[in-house]
C-alpha positions in Angstrom: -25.4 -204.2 79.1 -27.4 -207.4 79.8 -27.3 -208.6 76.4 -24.0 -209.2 76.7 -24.6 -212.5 78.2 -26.0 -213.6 74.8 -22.6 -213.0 72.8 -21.6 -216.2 73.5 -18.3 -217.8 71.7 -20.4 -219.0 68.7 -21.8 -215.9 68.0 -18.2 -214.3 68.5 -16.9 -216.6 66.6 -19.5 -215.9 63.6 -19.2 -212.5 63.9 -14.9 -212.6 63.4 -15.5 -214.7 60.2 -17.2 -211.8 58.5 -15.0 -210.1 55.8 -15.8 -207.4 57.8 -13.7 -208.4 61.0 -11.2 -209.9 59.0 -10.1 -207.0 56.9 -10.4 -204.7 60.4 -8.0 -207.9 61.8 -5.8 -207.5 58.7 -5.7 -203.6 59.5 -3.5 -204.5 62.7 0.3 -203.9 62.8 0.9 -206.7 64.7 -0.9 -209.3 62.7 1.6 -211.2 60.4 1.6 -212.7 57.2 -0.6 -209.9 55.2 0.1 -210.8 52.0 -0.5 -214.5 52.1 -3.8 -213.7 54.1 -4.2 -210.6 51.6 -7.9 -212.4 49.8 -9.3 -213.3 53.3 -9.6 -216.7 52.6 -8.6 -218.1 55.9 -10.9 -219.2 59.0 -11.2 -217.2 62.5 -11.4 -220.5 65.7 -12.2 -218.9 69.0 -9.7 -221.5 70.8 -9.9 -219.4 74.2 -13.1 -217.7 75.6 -14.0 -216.1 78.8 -16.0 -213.2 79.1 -15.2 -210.7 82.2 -17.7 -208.1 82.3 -17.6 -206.3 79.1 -14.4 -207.8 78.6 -13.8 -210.5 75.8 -10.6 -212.1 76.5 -10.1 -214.6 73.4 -7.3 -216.3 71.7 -7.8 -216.6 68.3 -6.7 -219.2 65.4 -6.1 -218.4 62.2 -6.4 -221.0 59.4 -6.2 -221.9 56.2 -4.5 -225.0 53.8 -1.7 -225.2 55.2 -0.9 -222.1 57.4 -2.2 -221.6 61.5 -1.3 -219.4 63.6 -2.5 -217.9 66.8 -3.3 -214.6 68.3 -3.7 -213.4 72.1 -6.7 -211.0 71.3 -8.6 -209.2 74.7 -11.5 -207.1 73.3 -13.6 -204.7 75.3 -17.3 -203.6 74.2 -18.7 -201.0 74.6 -21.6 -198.1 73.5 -20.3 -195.0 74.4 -16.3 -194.7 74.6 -17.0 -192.5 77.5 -18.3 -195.6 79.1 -14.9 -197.3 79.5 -12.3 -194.3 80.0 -10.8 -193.1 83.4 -10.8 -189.2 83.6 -6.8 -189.3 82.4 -8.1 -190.6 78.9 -11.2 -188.8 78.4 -9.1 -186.0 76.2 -10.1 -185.6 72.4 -7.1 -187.1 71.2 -7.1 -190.1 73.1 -10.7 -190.6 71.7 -10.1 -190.1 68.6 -7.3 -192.5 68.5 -9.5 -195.5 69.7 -12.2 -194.7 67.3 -10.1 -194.9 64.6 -8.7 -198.4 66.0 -12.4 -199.7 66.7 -14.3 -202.1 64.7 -17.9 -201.6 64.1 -20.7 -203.7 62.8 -25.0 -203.9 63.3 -26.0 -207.2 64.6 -29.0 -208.8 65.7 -29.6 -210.5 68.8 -32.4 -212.1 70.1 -33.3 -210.2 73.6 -36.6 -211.2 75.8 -37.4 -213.0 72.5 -37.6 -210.0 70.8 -35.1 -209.4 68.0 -32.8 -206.2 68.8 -30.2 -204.8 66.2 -27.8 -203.9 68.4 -24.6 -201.5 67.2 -21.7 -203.9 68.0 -18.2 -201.7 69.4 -15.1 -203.9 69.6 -11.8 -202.2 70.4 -8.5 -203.9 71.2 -9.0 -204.1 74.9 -4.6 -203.0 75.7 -5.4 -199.4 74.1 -7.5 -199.0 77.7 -7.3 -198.6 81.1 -10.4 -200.5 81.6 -8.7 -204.0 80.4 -5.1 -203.5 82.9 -7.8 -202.7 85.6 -9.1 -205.7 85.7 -6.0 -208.0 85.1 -3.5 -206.2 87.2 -6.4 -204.3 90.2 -9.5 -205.6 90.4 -9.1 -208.4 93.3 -12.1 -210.6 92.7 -11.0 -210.8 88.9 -7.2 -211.4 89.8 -8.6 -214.1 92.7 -10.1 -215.7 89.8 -7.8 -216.3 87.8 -7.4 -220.3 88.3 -10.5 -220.8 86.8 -9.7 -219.0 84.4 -6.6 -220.6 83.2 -4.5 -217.4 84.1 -1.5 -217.3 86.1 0.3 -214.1 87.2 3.9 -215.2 88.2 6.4 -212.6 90.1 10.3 -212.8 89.0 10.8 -211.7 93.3 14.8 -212.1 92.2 14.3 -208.8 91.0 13.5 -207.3 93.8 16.5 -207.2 95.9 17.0 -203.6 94.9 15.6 -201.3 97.2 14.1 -199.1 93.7 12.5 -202.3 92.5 11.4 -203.7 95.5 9.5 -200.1 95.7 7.8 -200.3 92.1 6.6 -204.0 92.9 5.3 -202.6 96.3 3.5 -200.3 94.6 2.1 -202.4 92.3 0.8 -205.1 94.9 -0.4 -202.4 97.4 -2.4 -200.6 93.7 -4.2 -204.6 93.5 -5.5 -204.1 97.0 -6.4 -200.7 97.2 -6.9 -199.6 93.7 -8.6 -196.3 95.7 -5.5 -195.0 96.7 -4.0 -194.7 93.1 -4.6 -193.0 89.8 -3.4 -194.7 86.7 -2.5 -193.0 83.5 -1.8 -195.4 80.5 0.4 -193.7 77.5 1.1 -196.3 74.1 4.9 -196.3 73.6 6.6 -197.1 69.8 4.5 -195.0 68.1 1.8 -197.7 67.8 4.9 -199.0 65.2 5.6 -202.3 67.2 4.5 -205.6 66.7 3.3 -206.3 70.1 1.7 -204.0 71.9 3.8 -201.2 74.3 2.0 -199.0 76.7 3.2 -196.9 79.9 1.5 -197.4 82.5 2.2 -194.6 85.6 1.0 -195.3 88.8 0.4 -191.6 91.3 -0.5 -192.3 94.6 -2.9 -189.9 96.0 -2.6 -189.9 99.4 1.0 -188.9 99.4 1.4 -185.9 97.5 4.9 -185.3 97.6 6.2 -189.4 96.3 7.3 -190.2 93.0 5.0 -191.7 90.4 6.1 -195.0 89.0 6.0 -196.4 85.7 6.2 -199.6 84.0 5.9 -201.1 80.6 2.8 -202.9 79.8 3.5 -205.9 77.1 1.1 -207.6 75.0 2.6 -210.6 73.0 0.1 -210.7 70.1 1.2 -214.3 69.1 0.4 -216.8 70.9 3.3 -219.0 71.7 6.1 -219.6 74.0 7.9 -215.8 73.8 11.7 -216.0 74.3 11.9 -212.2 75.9 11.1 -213.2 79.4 13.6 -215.6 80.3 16.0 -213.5 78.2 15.4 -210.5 81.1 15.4 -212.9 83.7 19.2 -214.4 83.0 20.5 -210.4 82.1 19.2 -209.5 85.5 20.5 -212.7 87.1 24.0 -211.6 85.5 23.6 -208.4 86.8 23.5 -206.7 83.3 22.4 -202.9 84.3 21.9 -201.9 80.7 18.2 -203.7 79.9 14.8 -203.3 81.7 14.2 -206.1 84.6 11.4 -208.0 84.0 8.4 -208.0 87.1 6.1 -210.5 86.2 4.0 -212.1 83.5 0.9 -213.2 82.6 0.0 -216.3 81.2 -3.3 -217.3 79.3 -3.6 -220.9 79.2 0.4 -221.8 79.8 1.8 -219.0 77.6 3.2 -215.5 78.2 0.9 -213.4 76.5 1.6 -210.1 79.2 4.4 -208.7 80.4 5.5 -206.3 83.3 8.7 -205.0 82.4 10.4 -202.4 84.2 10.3 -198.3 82.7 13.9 -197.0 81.8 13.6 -193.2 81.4 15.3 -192.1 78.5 16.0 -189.2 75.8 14.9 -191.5 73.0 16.8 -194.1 71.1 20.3 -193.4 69.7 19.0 -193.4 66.0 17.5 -189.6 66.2 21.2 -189.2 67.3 23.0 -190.4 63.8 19.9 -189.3 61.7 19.5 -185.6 63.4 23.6 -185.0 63.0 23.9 -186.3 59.2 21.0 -184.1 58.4 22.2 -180.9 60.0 25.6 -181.7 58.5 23.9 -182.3 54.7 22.0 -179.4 54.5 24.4 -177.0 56.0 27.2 -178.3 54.0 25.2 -178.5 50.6 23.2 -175.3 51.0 23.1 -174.2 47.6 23.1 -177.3 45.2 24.4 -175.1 42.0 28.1 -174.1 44.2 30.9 -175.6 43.3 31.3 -178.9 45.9 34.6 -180.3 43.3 36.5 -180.1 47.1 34.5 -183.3 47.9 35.8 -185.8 45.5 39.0 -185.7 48.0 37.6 -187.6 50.8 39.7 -186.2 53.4 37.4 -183.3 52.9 34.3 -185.1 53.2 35.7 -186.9 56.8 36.9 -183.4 58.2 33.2 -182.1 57.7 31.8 -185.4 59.4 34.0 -184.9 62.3 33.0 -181.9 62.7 29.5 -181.9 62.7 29.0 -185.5 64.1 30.9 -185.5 67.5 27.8 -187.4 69.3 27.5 -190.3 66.3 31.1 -190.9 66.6 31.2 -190.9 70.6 28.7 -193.2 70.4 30.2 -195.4 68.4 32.6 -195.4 69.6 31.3 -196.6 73.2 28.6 -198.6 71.9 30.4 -201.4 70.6 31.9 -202.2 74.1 27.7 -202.3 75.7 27.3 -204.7 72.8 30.2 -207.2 73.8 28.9 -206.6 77.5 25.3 -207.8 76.3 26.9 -210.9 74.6 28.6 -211.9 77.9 25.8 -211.3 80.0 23.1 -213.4 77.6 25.4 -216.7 78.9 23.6 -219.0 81.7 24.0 -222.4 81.3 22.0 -223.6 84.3 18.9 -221.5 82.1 20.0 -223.0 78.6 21.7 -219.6 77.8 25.2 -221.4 77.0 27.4 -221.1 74.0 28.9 -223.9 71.9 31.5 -224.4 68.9 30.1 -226.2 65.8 31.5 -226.9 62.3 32.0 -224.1 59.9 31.5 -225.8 57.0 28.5 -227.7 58.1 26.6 -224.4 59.4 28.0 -222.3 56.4 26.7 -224.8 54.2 22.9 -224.8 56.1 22.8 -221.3 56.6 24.0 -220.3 52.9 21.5 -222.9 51.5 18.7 -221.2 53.8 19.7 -217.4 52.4 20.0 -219.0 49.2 16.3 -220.0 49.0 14.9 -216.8 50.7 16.4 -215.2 47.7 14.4 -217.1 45.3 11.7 -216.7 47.3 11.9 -212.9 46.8 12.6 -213.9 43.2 9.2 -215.5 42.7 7.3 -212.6 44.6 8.9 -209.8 42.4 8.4 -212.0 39.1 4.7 -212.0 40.6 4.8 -208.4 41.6 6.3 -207.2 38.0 2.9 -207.8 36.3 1.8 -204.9 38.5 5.0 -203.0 38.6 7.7 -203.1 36.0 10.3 -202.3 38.8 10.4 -205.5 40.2 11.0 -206.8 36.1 13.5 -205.0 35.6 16.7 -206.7 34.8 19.5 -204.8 37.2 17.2 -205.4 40.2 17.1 -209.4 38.9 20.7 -209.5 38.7 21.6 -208.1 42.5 19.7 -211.4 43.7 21.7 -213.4 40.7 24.8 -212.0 42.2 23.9 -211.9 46.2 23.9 -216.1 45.4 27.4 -215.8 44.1 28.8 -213.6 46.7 26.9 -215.9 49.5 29.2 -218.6 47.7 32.4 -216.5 48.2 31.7 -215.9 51.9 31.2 -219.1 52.4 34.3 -220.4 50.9 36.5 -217.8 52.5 35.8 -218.4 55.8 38.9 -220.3 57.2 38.2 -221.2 60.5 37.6 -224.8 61.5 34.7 -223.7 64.2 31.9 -220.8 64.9 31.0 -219.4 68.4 26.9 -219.7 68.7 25.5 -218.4 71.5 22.2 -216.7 72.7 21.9 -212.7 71.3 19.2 -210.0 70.7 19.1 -211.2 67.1 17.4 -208.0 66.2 19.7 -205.4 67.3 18.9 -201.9 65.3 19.5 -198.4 66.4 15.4 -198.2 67.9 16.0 -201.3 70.0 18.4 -199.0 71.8 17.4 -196.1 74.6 20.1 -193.6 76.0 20.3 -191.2 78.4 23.2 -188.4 79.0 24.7 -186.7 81.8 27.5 -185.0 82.7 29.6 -188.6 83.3 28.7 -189.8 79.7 26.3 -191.8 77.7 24.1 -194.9 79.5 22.7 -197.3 76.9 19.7 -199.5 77.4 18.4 -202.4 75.5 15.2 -203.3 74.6 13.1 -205.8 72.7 14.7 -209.0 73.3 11.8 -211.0 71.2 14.0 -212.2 69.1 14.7 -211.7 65.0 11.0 -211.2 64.0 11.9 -212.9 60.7 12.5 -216.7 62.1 9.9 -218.6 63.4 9.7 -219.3 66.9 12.1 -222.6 67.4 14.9 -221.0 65.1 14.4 -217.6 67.6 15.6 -220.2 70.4 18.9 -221.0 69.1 22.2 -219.8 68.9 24.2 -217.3 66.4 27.3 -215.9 66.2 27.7 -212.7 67.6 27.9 -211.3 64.8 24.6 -211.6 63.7 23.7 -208.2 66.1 26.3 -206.2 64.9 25.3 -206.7 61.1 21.7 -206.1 62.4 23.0 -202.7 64.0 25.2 -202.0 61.1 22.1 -202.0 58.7 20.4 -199.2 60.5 23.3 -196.9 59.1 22.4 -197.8 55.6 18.8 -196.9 56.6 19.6 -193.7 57.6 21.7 -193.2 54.3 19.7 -193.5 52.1 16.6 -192.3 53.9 18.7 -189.2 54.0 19.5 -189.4 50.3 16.1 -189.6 49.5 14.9 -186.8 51.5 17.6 -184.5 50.0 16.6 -185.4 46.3 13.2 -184.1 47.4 14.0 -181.4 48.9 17.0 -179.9 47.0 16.6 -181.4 43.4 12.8 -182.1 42.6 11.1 -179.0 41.4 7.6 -178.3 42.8 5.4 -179.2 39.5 7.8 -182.4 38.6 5.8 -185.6 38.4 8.8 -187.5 39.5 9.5 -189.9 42.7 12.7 -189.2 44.9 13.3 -193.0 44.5 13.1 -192.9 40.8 16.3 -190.2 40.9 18.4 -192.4 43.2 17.8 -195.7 40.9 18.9 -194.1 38.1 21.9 -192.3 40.0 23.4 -195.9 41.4 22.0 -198.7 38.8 22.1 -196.3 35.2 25.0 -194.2 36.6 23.1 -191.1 35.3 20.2 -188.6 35.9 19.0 -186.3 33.8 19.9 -183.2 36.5 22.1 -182.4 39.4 24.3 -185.6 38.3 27.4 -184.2 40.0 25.7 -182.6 43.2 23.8 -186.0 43.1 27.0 -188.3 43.4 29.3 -186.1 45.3 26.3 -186.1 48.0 26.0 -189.4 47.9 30.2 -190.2 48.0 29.6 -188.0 51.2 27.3 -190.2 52.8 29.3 -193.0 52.1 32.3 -191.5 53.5 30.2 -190.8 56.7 28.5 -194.6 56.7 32.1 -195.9 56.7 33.8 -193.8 59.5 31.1 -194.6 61.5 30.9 -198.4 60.8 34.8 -198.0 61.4 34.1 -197.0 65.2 31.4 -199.1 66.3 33.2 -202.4 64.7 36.6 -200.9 66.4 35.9 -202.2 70.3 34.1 -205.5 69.4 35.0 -208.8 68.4 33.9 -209.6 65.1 34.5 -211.7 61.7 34.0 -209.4 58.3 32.8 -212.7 56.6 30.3 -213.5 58.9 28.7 -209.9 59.4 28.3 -209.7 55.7 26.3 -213.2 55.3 24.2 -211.8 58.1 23.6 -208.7 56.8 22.5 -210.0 53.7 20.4 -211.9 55.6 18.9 -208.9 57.3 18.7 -207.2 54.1 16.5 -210.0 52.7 14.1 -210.3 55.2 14.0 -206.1 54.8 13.2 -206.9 51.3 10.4 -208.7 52.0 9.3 -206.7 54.6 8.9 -203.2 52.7 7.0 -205.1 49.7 4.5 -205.8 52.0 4.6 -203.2 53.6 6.2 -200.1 52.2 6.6 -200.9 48.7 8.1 -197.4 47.9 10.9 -198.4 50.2 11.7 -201.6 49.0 14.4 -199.8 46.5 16.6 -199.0 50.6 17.1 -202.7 51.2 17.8 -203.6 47.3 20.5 -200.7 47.3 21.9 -201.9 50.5 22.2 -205.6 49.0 24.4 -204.1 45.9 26.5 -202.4 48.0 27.6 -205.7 49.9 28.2 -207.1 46.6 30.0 -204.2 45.3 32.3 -204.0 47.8 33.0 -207.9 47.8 
């Protein structure tokens, strides 16, 4: 591809200001800020630019009045996909997959000074084996990589284990003879993640009978200092078994923008456990929605079932609040900044009330915005749950009695995906992941302290999720007839806010008394083994709920009714 050497950073640069590359750039899941970009009025700046074979490794800037931000953003070119694949990823899937995530456009280019139109191929260079080649195997690339203002740095504390010591063998002997080894690259989350997550498994062929060996492959798509690194290092330093050990990073131009983080096999994360046992238990219990279910309004009823059916929630919460204390203690390293401190109630009450206080009218302004589009977010009973969330923020506030609160370093954004298990005949281990901190707060407020409790309202809101989720998926299944132009969403706001529906109102409530029953049993055994202040878990979570709020109008508008029924419920029961 000679012509490659005349895609130089200007031309690049042109090319990613077209509305073209901006609304493919808009497309990702990892790029932030959607709606305030939503008119692609903003400016592409090629800050970083080196070009490795067909390999354009660029940071990008995004501007615009007031707003810049910066993305880590490898792209590979290429003509035919078949081109850049190793035999392991040249499966129709797989190609089908990167098609859909590549971004096409006709340029012209000025060759042997004659004009070509060339078919331009740009596909986020992560989704390939071809880009973790080059920065992890190919040793005159690697050798290079001074000049071009790349680092790879080692954590060797983490190899005093002879299992990890192995995998970084591995790793160093696959850098020097990349012959001897096949590598097989597999996206993890679901392509769901803000950064990007891939497998990487390492087989080496001259010794048929030893053990693959995988890592995670982690691209941090903004470009800034990222706060999960270090957070791995001082867990392992503490000797914290239940998170992945961090290997190494990579750093383009001073920052983390790769990491090499150790692969925890697993059976999945614990919340298929909760949502797979409430649903078996829902639709077994409420088979036939026209039976008589009157047996339910006595609650002891509605807790025998649940202990019955969920055995593996309730064991699990009932352990898992004991790995969360665990994970507090092991996040403390003074000599790495990782230290806790007391401060002033009043004084941090009175900030961190203040900040809620103005998210919510920032959500206010958005749906008053929003409701010339969509009476929903007019309507006057969802207006009012914000009206009273500011009262009830004032009531926490007030009630809290203690002179001081504990801040220290935590996950920050601690829900049931962020948490792996496995199971054996001994019990549950639990593993946790994702310690980028609460992907609401901007970076400096990501490097500060909270109380504890912060995680465990963060955890606690994945229940709520599931509820609800649940409820919703039953009113489409059980109660909506076939030929009814009528949303499962629009049911459940008319069973909680109007208190009536024009079907199915008993089934409707004494299902959804059930799930509450279940929520609250649950919430009883995970908050059982921890330490934890009520008053503090519920200004968090309604801090949680308001960044979910946000969140789902952006992004899931249908969904944004999970959150806003979550909210009432704090206030509700306050």
């Amino acid at each position: 591809m000679p012509f490659l050497k005349n895609i130089d950073e200007n031309l690049l640069e042109s090319l990613m200001n077209s509305s073209e590359f901006k609304a493919y750039l808009s497309s990702r899941r990892w790029f932030a800020d959607k709606f305030l970009l939503s008119n692609l009025e903003f400016r592409i700046i090629v800050d970083y630019y080196r070009r490795l074979e067909n390999l354009l490794l660029t940071i990008i800037k995004i501007s615009k009045e007031d707003y810049e931000k910066e993305y880590f953003l490898p792209l590979i070119y290429y003509d035919e996909l078949h081109d850049i694949l190793e035999p392991s990823e040249n499966n129709k899937e797989n190609i089908l997959t990167l098609t859909e995530n590549t971004f096409t456009k006709k340029i012209a280019l000025m060759v042997n000074n004659k004009q070509k139109l060339l078919t331009l191929n740009l596909i986020e260079a992560e989704y390939v084996l071809y880009f973790w080649n080059l920065m992890l195997f190919e040793k005159d690339i690697t050798e290079k990589f001074p000049q071009l203002s790349l680092k790879l740095t080692l954590y060797q504390e983490q190899f005093q284990d002879e299992v990890n010591m192995k995998k970084v063998r591995n790793l160093i002997e696959a850098s020097i003879y990349s012959n001897r080894y096949e590598a097989k690259l597999e996206q993890l989350g679901k392509g769901n993640t803000t950064n990007l997550l891939f497998k990487l498994t390492l087989i080496n062929k001259r010794e048929k009978d030893s053990k693959p060996h995988s890592y995670v492959l982690k691209s941090y798509k903004e470009y800034q200092e990222s706060v999960e690194p270090s957070t791995l290092y001082v867990l392992s330093q503490n000797d914290f078994p239940n998170a992945p050990k961090i290997y190494g990073t990579i750093n383009v131009e001073g920052k983390e923008s790769i990491g090499i983080i150790q692969y925890v096999s697993n059976m999945g994360n614990i919340g298929e456990i909760y949502w797979n046992e409430l649903n078996d238990m829902i639709y077994d219990t409420f088979s036939d929605i026209s039976a008589d279910y009157s047996e339910f309004k006595e609650n002891k009823k509605s807790l025998d079932v649940v202990k019955s059916y969920c055995e593996e929630s309730i064991t699990i919460s009932e352990e898992i609040g004991g790995y969360i204390t665990n994970l507090h203690e092991a996040l403390l390293l003074p000599e790495r900044g990782y230290s806790e401190e007391m401060v002033e109630s009043e004084f941090y009450l009175n900030n961190y009330t203040h900040k809620l206080n103005l998210m919510i009218s920032d959500i206010q302004h958005s749906m008053k915005e929003s409701s010339k589009h969509s009476m929903f977010y007019g309507s006057p009973k969802i207006q009012s749950v914000f009206l009273d969330a500011k009262d009830i923020l004032d009531k926490f506030r007030f009630n809290y009695k203690k002179d001081k609160i504990r801040i220290q370093p935590v996950h920050q954004d601690l829900h049931m995906e962020q948490i792996l298990y496995n199971k054996s005949e001994d019990g549950y281990d639990f593993y946790f992941m994702d310690f980028e901190g609460d992907p609401g707060l901007p970076l400096e407020a990501r490097k500060k302290g909270f109380p504890t409790d912060k995680d465990l309202a963060s955890f606690l809101r994945s229940l709520s999720y599931i509820k609800f989720n649940t409820m919703l998926q039953f009113i489409e299944k059980k109660i909506l007839e076939k030929d009814e132009y009528v949303v499962p969403e629009e049911i459940l706001y008319s069973l909680v806010f109007r208190k009536a529906v024009k079907k199915h109102q008993e089934i409707l409530k004494i299902v959804l008394d059930f799930l509450n029953a279940w929520e609250l049993k649950i919430m009883g055994k995970i908050l059982k083994n921890c330490p934890k202040s009520i008053t503090l878990i519920n200004i968090f979570t309604i801090e949680r709920i308001l960044h979910e709020v946000h969140y789902e109008m952006l992004f899931r508008p249908k969904m944004v009714l999970v959150p806003l029924l979550g909210l009432k419920e704090v206030i509700d029961n306050n």
